[in-house]
C-alpha positions as MATLAB code, in Angstrom:
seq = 'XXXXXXXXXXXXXXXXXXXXXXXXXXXXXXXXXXXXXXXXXXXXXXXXXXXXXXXXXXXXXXXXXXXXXXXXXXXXXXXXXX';
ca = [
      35.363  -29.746  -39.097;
      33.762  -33.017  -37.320;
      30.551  -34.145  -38.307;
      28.384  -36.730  -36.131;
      25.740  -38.748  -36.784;
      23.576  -39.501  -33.245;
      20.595  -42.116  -33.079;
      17.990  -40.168  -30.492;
      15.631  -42.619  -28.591;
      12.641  -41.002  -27.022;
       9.658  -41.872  -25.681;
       7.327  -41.203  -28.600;
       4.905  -38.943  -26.669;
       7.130  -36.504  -26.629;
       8.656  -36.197  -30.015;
       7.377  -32.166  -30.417;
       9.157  -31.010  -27.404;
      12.444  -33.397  -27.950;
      12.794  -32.295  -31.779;
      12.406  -28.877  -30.844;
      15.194  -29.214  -28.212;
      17.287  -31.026  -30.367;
      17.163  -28.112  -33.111;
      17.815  -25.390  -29.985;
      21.271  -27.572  -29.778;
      22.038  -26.681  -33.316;
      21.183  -30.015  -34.741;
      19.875  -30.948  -37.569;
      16.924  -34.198  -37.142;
      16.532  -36.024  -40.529;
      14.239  -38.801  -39.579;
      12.059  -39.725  -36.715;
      10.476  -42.855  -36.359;
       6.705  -43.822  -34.635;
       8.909  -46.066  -32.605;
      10.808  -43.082  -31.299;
      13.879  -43.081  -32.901;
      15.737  -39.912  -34.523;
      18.726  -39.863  -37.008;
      20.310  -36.617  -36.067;
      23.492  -34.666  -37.342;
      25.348  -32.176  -35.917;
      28.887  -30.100  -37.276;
      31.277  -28.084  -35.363;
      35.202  -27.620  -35.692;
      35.331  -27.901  -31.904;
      35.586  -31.954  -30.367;
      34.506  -30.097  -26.660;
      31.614  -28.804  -28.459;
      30.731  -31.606  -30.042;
      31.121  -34.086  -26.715;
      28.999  -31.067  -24.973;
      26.183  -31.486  -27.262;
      26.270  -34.891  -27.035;
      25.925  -34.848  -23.247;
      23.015  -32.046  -23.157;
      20.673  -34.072  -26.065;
      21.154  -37.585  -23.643;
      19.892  -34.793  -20.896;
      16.648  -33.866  -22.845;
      13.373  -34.680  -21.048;
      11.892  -37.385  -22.550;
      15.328  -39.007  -24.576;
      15.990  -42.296  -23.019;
      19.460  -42.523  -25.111;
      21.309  -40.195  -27.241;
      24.667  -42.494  -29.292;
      27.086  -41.221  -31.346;
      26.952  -43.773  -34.607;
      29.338  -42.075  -36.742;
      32.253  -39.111  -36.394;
      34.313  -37.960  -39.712;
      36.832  -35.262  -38.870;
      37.791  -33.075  -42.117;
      41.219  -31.293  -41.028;
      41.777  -28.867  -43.552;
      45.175  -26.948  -43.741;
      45.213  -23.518  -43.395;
      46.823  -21.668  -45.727;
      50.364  -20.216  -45.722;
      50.367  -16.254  -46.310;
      53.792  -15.478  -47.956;
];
């Protein structure tokens, strides 16, 4: 499983419509600032996925830059049927 943390800066007069696209991506937004800046995380076991979403939140009308601040990969085994 990879989880990412992505700092989201928009231009603050459109926070409604970029929050909402950022949940349609199957994020999650934790904070958002006045300033326009949102902490956002997203999970997926799939790195393509993940660089995908990445690409289509920097694509969002109104972001002016989407940056991946922090990746943890959890590569759990799977189990052995005997």
């Amino acid at each position: 499983m990879n989880i990412v943390g992505i700092l989201v800066q928009f231009r603050p007069e459109r926070e409604a419509f970029v929050r909402q696209q950022i949940i349609t991506q199957g994020c999650e937004v934790h904070l958002a600032t006045p300033a326009g800046k949102m902490v956002v995380t997203f999970e997926h076991k799939d790195d393509e996925v993940i660089a995908g979403t990445l690409v289509a939140l920097q694509n969002i009308d109104g972001v002016v830059t989407a940056t991946l601040v922090y990746h943890h990969t959890d590569y759990q085994p799977e189990e052995t049927v005997l």
